[in-house]
C-alpha positions as CSV (number, residue, x, y, z in Angstrom):
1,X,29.1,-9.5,-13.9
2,X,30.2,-13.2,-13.7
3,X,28.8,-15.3,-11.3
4,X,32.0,-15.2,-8.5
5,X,31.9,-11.4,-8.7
6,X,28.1,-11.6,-8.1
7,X,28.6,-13.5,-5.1
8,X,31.2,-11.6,-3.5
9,X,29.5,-8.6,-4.0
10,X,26.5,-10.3,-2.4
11,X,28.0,-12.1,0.6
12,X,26.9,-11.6,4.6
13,X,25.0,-8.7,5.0
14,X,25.3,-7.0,1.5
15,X,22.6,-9.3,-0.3
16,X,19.9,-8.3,2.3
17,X,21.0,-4.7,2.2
18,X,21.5,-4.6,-2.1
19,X,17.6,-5.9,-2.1
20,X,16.4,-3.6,0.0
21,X,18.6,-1.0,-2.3
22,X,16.6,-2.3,-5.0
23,X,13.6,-2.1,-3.3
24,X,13.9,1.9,-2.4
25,X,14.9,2.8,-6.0
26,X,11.4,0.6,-6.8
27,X,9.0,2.1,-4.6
28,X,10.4,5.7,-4.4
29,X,8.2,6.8,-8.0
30,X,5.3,6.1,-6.6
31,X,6.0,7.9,-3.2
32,X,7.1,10.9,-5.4
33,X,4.9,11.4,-7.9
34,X,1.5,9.9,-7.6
35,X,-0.9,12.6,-5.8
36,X,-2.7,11.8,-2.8
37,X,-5.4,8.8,-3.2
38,X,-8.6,7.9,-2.3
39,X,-9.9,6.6,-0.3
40,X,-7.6,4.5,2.3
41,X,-4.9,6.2,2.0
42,X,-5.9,9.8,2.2
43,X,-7.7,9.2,5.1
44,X,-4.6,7.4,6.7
45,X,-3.0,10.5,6.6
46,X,-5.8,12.9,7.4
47,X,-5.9,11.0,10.8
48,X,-2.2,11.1,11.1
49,X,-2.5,14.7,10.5
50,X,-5.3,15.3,13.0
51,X,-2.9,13.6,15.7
52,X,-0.2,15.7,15.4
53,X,-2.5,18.7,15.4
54,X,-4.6,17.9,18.2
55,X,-1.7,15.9,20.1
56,X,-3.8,12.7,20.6
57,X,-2.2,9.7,19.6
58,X,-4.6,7.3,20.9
59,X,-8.3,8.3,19.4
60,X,-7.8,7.6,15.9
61,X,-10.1,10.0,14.3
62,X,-10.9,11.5,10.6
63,X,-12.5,14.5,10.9
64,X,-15.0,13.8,13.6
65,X,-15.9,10.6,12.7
66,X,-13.9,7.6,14.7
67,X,-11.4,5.8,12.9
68,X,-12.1,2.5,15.0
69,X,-11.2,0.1,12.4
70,X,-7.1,-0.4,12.5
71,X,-4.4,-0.6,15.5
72,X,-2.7,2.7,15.9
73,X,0.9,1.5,14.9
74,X,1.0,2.6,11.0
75,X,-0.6,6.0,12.6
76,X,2.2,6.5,14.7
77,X,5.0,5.5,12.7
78,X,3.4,8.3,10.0
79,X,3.3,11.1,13.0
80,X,7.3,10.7,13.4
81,X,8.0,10.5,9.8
82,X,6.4,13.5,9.0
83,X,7.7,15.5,12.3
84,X,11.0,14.4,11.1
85,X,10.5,15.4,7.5
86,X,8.0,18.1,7.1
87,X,4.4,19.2,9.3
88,X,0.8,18.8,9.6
89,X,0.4,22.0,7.7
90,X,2.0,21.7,4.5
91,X,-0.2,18.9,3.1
92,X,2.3,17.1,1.6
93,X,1.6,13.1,0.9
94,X,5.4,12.2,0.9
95,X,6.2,12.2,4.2
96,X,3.1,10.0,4.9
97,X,4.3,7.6,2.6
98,X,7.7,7.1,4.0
99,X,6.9,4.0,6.4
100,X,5.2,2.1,3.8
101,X,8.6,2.3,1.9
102,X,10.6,1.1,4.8
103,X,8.2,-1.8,5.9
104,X,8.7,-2.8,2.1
105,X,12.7,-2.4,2.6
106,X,12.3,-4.3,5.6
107,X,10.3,-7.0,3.7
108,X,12.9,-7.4,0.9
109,X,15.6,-7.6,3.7
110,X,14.1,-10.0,6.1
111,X,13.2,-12.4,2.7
112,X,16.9,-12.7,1.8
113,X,18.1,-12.8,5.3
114,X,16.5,-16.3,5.4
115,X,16.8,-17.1,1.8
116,X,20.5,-16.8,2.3
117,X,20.7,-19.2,5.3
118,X,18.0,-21.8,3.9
119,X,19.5,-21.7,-0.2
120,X,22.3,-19.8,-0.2
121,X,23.4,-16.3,-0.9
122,X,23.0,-15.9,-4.2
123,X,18.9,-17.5,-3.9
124,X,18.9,-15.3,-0.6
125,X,19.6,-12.4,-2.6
126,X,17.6,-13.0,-5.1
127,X,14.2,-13.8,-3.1
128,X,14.6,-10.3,-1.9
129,X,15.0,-8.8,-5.1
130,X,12.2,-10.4,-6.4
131,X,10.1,-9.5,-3.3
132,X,11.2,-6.1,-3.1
133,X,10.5,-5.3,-7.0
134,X,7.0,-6.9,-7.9
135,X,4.2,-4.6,-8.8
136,X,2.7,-5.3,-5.1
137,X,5.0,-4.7,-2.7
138,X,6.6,-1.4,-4.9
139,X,3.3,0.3,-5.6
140,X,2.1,-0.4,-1.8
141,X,5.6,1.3,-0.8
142,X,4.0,4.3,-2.7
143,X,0.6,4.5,-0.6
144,X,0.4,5.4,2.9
145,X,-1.4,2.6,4.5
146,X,-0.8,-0.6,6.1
147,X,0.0,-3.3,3.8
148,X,3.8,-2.8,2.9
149,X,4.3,-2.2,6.6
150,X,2.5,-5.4,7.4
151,X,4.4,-7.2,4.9
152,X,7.9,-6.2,6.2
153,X,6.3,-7.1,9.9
154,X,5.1,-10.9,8.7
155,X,8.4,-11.4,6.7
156,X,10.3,-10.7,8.9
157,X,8.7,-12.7,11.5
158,X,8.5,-15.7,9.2
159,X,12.4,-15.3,8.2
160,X,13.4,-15.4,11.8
161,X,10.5,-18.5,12.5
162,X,12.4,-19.6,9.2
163,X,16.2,-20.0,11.4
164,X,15.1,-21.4,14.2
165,X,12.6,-24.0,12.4
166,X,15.4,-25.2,10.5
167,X,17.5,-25.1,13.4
168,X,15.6,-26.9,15.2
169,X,15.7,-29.7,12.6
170,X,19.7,-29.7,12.4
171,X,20.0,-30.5,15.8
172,X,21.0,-27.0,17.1
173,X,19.6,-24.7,19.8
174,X,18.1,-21.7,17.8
175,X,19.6,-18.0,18.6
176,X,18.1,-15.7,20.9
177,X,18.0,-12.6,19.0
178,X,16.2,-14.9,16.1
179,X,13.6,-15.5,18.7
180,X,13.2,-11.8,19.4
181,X,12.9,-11.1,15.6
182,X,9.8,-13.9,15.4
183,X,8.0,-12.3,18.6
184,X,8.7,-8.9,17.6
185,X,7.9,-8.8,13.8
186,X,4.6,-10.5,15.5
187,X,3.6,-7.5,18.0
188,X,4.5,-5.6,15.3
189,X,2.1,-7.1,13.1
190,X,-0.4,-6.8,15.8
191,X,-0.1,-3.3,16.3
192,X,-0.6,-2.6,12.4
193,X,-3.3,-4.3,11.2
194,X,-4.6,-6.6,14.6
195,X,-4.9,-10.3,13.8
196,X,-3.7,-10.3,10.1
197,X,0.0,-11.6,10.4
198,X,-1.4,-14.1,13.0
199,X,-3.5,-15.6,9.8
200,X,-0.3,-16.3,8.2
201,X,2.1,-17.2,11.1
202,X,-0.3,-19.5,13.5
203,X,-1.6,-21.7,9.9
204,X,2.0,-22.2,8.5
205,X,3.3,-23.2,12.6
206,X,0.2,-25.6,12.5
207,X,0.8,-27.5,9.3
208,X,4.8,-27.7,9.5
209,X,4.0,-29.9,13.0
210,X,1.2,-31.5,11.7
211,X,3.2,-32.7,8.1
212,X,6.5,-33.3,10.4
213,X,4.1,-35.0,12.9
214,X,6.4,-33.2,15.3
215,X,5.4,-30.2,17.9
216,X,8.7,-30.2,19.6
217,X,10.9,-27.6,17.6
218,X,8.0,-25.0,18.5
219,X,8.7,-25.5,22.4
220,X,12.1,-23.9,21.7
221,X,10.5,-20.4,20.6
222,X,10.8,-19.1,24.2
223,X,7.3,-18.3,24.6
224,X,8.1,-17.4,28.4
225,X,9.5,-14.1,27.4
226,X,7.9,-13.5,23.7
227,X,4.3,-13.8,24.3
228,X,5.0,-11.0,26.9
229,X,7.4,-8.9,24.6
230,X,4.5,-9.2,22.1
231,X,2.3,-7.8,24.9
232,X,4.4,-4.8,25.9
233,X,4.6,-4.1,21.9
234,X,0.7,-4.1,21.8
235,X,-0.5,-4.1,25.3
236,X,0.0,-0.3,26.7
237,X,-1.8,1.3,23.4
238,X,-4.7,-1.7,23.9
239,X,-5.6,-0.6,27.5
240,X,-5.6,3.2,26.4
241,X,-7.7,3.2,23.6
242,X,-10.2,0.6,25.6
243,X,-10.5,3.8,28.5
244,X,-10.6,6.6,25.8
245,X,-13.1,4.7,23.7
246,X,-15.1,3.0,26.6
247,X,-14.8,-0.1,24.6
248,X,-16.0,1.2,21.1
249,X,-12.9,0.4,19.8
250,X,-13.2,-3.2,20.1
251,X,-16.7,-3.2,18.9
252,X,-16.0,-1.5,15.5
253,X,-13.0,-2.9,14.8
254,X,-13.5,-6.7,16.0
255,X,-17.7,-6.3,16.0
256,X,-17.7,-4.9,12.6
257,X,-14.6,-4.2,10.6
258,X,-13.6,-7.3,11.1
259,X,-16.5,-9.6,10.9
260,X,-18.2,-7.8,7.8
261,X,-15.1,-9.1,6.0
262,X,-15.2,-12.6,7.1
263,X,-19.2,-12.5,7.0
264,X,-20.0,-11.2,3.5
265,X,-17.9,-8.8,1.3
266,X,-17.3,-5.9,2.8
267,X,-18.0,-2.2,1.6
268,X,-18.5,-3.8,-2.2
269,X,-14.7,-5.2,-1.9
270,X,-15.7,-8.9,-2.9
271,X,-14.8,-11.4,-5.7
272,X,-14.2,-14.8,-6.6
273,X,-12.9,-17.8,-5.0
274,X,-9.2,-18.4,-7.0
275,X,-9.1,-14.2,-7.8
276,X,-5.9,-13.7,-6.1
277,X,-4.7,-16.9,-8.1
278,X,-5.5,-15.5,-11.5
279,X,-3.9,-11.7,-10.3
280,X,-0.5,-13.4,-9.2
281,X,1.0,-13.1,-12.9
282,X,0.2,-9.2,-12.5
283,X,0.8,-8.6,-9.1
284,X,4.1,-10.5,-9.2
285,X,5.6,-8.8,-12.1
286,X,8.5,-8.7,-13.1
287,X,9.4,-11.9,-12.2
288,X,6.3,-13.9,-13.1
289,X,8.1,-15.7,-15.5
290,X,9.1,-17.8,-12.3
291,X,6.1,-18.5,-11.0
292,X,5.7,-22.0,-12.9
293,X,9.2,-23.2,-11.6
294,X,8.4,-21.8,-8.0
295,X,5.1,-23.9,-8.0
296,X,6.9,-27.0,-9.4
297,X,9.8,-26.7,-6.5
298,X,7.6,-26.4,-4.1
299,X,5.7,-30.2,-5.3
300,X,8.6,-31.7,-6.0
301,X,10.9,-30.4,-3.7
302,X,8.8,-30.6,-0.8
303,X,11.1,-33.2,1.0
304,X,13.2,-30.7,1.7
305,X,12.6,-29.0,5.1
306,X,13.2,-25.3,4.1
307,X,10.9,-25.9,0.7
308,X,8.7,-27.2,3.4
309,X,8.4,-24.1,5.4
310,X,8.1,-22.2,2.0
311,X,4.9,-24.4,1.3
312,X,3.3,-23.9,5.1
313,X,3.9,-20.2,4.7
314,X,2.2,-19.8,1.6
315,X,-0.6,-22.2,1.4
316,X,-3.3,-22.1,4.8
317,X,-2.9,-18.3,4.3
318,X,-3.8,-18.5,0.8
319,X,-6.7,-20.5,1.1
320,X,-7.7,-18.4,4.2
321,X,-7.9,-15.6,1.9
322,X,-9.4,-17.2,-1.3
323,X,-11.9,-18.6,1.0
324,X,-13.3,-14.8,2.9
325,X,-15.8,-13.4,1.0
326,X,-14.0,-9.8,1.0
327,X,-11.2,-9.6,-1.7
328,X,-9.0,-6.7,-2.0
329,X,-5.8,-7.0,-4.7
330,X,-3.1,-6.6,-1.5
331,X,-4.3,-9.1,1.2
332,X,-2.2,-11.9,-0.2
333,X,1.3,-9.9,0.0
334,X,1.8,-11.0,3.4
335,X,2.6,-14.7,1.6
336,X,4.4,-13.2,-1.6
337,X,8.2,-13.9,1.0
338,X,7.2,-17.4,0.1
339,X,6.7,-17.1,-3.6
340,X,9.9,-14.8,-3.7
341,X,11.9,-17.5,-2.3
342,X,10.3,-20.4,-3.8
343,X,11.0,-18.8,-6.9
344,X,14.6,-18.5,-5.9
345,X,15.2,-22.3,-5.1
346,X,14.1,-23.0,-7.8
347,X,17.3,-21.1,-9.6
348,X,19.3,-23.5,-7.5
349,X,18.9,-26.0,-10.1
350,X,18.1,-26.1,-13.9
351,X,14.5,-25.0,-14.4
352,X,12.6,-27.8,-16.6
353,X,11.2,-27.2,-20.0
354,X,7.5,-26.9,-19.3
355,X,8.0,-24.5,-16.5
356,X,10.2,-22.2,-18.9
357,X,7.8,-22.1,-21.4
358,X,4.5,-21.7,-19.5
359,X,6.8,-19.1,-17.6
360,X,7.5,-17.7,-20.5
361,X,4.1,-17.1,-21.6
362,X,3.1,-15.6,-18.3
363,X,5.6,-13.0,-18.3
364,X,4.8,-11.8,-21.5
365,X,0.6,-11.8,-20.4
366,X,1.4,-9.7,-17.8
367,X,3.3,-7.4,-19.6
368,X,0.7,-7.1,-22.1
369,X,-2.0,-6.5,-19.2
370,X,0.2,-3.7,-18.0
371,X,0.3,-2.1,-21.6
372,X,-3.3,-2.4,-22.1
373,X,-3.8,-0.6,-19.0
374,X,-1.6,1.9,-19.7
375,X,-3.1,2.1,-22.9
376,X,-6.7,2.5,-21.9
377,X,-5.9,4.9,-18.9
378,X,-4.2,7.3,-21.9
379,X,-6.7,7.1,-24.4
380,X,-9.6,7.9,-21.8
381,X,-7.8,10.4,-19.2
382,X,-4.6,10.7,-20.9
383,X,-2.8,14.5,-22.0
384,X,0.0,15.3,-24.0
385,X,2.5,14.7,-21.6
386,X,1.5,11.2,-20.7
387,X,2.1,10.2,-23.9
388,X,5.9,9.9,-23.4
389,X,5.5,8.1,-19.7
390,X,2.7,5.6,-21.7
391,X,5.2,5.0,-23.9
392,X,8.1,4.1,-22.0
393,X,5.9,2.2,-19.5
394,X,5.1,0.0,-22.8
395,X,8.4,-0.1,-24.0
396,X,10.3,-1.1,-20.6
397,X,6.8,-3.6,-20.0
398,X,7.4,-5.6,-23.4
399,X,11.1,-5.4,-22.8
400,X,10.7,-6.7,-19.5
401,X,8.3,-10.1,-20.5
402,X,9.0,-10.5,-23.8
403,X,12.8,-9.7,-23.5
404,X,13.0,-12.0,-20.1
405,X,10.9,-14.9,-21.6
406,X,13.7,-15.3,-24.7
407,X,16.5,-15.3,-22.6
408,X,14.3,-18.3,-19.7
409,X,13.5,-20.1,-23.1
410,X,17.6,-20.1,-23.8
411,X,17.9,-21.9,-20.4
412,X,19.8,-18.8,-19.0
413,X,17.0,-18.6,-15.8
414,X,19.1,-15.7,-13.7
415,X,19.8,-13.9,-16.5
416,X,15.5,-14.1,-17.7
417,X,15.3,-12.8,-14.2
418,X,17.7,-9.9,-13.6
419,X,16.8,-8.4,-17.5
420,X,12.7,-8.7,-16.3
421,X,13.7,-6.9,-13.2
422,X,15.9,-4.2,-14.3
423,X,13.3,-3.7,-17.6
424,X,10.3,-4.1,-14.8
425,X,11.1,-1.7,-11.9
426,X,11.7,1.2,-15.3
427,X,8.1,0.0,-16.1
428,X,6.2,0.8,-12.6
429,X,8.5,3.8,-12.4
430,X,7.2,5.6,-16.1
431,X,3.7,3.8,-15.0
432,X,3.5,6.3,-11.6
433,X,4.9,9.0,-14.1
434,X,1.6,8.2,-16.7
435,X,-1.1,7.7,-13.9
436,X,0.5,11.1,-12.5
437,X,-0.1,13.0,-16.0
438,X,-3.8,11.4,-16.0
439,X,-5.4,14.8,-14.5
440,X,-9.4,13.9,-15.2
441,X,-8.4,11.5,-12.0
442,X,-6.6,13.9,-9.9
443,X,-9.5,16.0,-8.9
444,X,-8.8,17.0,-5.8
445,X,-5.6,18.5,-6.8
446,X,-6.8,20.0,-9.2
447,X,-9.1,21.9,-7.1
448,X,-7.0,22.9,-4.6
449,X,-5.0,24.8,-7.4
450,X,-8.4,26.0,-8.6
451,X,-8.8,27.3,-4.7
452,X,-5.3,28.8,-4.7
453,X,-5.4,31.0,-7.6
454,X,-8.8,31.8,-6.7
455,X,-7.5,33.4,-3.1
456,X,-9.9,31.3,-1.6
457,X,-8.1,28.5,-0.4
458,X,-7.6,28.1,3.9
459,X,-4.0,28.6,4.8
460,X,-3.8,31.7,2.8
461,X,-6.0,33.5,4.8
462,X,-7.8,36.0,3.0
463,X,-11.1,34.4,2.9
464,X,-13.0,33.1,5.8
465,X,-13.2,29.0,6.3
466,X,-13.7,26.3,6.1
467,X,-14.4,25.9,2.4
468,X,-17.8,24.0,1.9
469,X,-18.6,21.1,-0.9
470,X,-21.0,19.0,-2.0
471,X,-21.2,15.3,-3.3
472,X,-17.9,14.9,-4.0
473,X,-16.6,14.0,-0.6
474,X,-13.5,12.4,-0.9
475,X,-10.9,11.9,1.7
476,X,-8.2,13.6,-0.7
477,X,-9.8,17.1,-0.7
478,X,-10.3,17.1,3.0
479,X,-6.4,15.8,3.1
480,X,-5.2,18.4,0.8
481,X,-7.9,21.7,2.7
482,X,-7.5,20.5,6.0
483,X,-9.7,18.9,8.8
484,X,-12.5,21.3,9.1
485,X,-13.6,21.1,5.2
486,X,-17.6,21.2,5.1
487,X,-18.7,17.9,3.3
488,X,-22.2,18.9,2.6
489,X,-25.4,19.5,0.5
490,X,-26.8,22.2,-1.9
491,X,-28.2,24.5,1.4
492,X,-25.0,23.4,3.3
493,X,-22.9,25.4,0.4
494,X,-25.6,28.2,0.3
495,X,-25.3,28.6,3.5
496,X,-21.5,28.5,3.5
497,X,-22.1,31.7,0.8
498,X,-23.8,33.5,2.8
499,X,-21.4,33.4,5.5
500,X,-19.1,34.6,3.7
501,X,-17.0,31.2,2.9
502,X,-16.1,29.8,-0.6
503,X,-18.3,27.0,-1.4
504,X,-17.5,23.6,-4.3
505,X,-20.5,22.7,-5.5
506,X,-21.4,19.4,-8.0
507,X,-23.2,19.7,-11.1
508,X,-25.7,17.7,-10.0
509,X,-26.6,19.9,-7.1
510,X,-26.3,23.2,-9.1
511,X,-30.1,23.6,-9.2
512,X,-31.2,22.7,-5.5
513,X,-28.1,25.3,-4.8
514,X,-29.4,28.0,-7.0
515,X,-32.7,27.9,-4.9
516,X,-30.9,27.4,-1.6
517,X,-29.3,31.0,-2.3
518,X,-32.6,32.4,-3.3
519,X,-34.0,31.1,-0.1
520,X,-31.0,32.6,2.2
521,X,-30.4,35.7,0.0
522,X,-27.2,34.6,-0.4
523,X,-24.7,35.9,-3.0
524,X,-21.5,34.2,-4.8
525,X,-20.0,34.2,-8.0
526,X,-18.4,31.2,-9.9
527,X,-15.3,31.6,-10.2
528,X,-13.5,28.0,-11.8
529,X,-14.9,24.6,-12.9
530,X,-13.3,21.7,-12.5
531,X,-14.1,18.6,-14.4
532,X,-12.9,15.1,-13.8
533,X,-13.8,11.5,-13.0
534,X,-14.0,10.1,-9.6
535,X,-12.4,6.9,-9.8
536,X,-13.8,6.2,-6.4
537,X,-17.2,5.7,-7.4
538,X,-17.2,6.1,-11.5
539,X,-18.3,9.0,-11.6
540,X,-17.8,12.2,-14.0
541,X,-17.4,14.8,-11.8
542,X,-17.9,18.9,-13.2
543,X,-17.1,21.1,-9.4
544,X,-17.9,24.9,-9.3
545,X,-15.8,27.3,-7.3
546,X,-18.2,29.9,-5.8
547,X,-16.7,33.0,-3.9
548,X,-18.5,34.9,-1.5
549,X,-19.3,38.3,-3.1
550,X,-17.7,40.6,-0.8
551,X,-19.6,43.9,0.2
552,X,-18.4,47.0,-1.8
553,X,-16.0,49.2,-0.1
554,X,-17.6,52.6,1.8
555,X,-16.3,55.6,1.3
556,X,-15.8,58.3,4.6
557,X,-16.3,61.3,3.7
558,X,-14.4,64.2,5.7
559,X,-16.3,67.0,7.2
560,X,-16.7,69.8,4.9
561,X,-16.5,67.6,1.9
């Protein structure tokens, strides 16, 4: 397609829209294929199932335990996904998933909404692309939790901030409705993950006045009407959960949640100051090979007012989250807008040599990372089928760094892009097709077929519940059994036995159990193993179905008999 017939096809509202195209067809393998996960996201939906069962949408529980750590907002958008799509009942992660794929279409949008107005439509729509695709945003889209919902919040808040910043610098009076985009992607933000999108948005307002030495363009973001639109977004759900929860919300979730991950690494999730600098090449893949050029924009080009904004954006937030002690891989993404549209200014104008080459190199290190993980996950969990998914994620992987850096080091930059991208998204798509044939991970499927066949499992109803298991207590098999699953010990599954319920019980509790149904007189037989590895804690896993043995069937006999 030559470059007029790109544009046309691009122009007004059909870049935005064409990346967040791009963006469904990236995310929707993940969403399809990849079995439920431990442990955030299971237990995302277990609560969101628990609400629609129990019909409270304010006490955000898991089982019986509080979930007092998040805003309710992902929690409801889930609950009318899956009314709309499916129900509670069914266990199906799917429909769970479906707001993380449109907070990641929103994110893609919103990113070349305000590329298009700051460098044009073509950059415009390529920011989004580049957003929409990368191995982040498109795996998150997968997962049913927070993050690609937070993203599209934050982005879309920054794009709008985005218009009326340079707005304000032209001379003209922003729009409203871009003002009600700012304030609303905010509350929104709020409501999804508390104080996380104000991290990125209050740094980046701070150091655009400070490097303008100029405070007046934020007087024009009509503060008497967004700070309490922000407030009706967050404000009626805030006062009911402080009432329902007598204040314990605020406590876990500010007291503890919160402060254990600026105070010391939470929960084991720490790392390194400069990690999240050395993932970028992975995490921004396909399009790593513009990550060189981006950076060198965004020094030399820094002059320039939106370039600028892209540099606020990205750096105070950055540092903010190199600097906390608790790492996870995804709490960057709310600043990956700003590399996405860094990267496309800097397609605006010929990319210099050094950037092309280093580029160059970092696209094809990333795609090598991605085929030794592939690689490693078949040789150690891997089954006949995910041979062929391994080896079209390797294929599309090398096609999409190796293939992209030739064409960057022939000077043809958009070209390097699109063939990474199109090459890339095939990638992640026969990568959730691999990791979906790796079944020593998917052990809580697997024993929920195990249950099934065995008549044992709860919806079908023929033997008593709720099913009872022992150390492996992961969210995914109380997700895929249902809320009143017994996480338990060796004389917690004995005594499930002798009630008459199926038990799972751990190799490494087989003994202690063994004794425990000597103790109770209980009686069972095993009736399936399954054997796995717990990613969740690195652990080889070998579960034993027990079924209650049932009593032997009388016989009445008839008088005179």
């Amino acid at each position: 397609m030559t470059r007029p017939n790109l544009d046309r096809h691009i122009a007004g509202w059909r870049g935005p829209l064409l990346a967040a195209l791009l963006t469904l067809i990236a995310g929707l393998p993940s969403l399809l294929l990849l079995p439920p996960l431990d442990r955030d996201e299971s237990r995302y939906a277990q609560a969101t199932s628990q609400m629609l069962e129990s019909g409270d949408y304010v006490d955000i529980r898991f089982q019986d335990e509080p979930r007092w750590k998040k805003p309710v907002g992902i929690y409801w958008m889930q609950a009318v996904a899956v009314s709309l799509t499916s129900d509670p009942e069914a266990r199906q992660i799917a429909p769970y998933r479906l707001p993380s794929l449109l907070g990641a279409m929103l994110a893609a949008f919103a990113c070349a909404w305000a590329g298009a107005a700051l460098f044009g439509q073509r950059a415009g729509f390529l920011a989004g692309a580049i957003l929409g695709t990368c191995f982040l945003l498109s795996s998150e889209a997968g997962i049913a939790k927070t993050d690609a919902m937070l993203c599209g919040a934050v982005t879309l808040s920054m794009a709008a901030l985005a218009r009326i910043y340079m707005a304000t610098r032209a001379g003209d009076l922003p729009k409203r409705h871009h003002k009600f985009l700012f304030w609303a992607g905010l509350g929104l933000s709020i409501l999804i993950k508390g104080p996380i999108g104000l991290i990125v948005v209050a740094p980046a307002m701070a150091m655009l006045s400070i490097w303008d030495r100029d405070v007046t363009w934020m007087r024009r973001l009509g503060w008497g009407w967004g700070l309490p639109l922000v407030a009706l977004i967050v404000g009626p759900w805030a006062i009911a959960i402080t009432i329902a929860t007598d204040g314990g919300f605020w406590r876990e979730a500010v007291g503890h949640d919160l402060g254990g991950k600026i105070t010391g690494a939470q929960e084991s999730h720490g790392g390194f100051p400069g990690m999240y600098v050395v993932l970028a090449p992975l995490l921004l893949f396909p399009a790593t090979l513009l990550l060189p050029a981006a950076l060198s924009t965004g020094w030399h080009r820094r002059a320039e007012p939106a370039v600028r904004f892209m540099v606020c954006w990205l750096v105070p937030a950055w540092l903010i989250f190199e600097i906390a002690p608790t790492k996870l891989w995804h709490y960057t993404l709310p600043t990956f807008g700003a590399i996405a549209l860094l990267m496309a200014a800097a397609l605006t104008r010929p990319i210099g040599t050094i950037s092309r080459r280093i580029g160059a190199g970092l696209g094809v290190w990333a795609a090598f990372l991605i085929c030794g993980v592939t690689v490693y996950g078949l040789t150690v969990y891997g089954t006949s089928t995910a041979q062929t998914w391994a080896a079209l994620t390797i294929l599309c992987a090398v096609a999409a760094g190796a293939g992209g850096a030739f064409v960057l080091i022939n000077r043809a930059a958009v070209s390097a892009l699109l063939v990474s991208i199109v090459f890339g998204v095939l990638a992640h798509a026969a990568l959730a097709g691999t990791l979906r044939q790796l079944r020593p991970l998917s052990v809580s499927p697997q024993l929920e077929k195990a249950l099934d066949k065995a008549g044992l499992a709860p919806d079908q109803g023929l033997t008593p519940g709720p099913v009872a298991i022992t150390t492996f207590h992961e969210p995914s098999f109380v997700f895929l059994t249902g809320r009143d699953t017994e996480l338990t010990d060796a004389a917690g599954a004995a005594k499930a036995l002798s009630e008459g319920r199926p038990a799972v019980v751990e190799a490494r509790d087989a003994e202690a159990f063994r004794v425990a149904m000597a103790d109770m007189g209980a009686v069972g037989r095993a009736v399936s193993t399954v054997r796995g590895h717990n990613y969740s804690t690195g652990d080889d896993v070998a579960l034993t179905i027990y079924a209650p043995q049932r009593p032997p069937a009388t016989t009445v006999l008839e008088p005179g008999r």
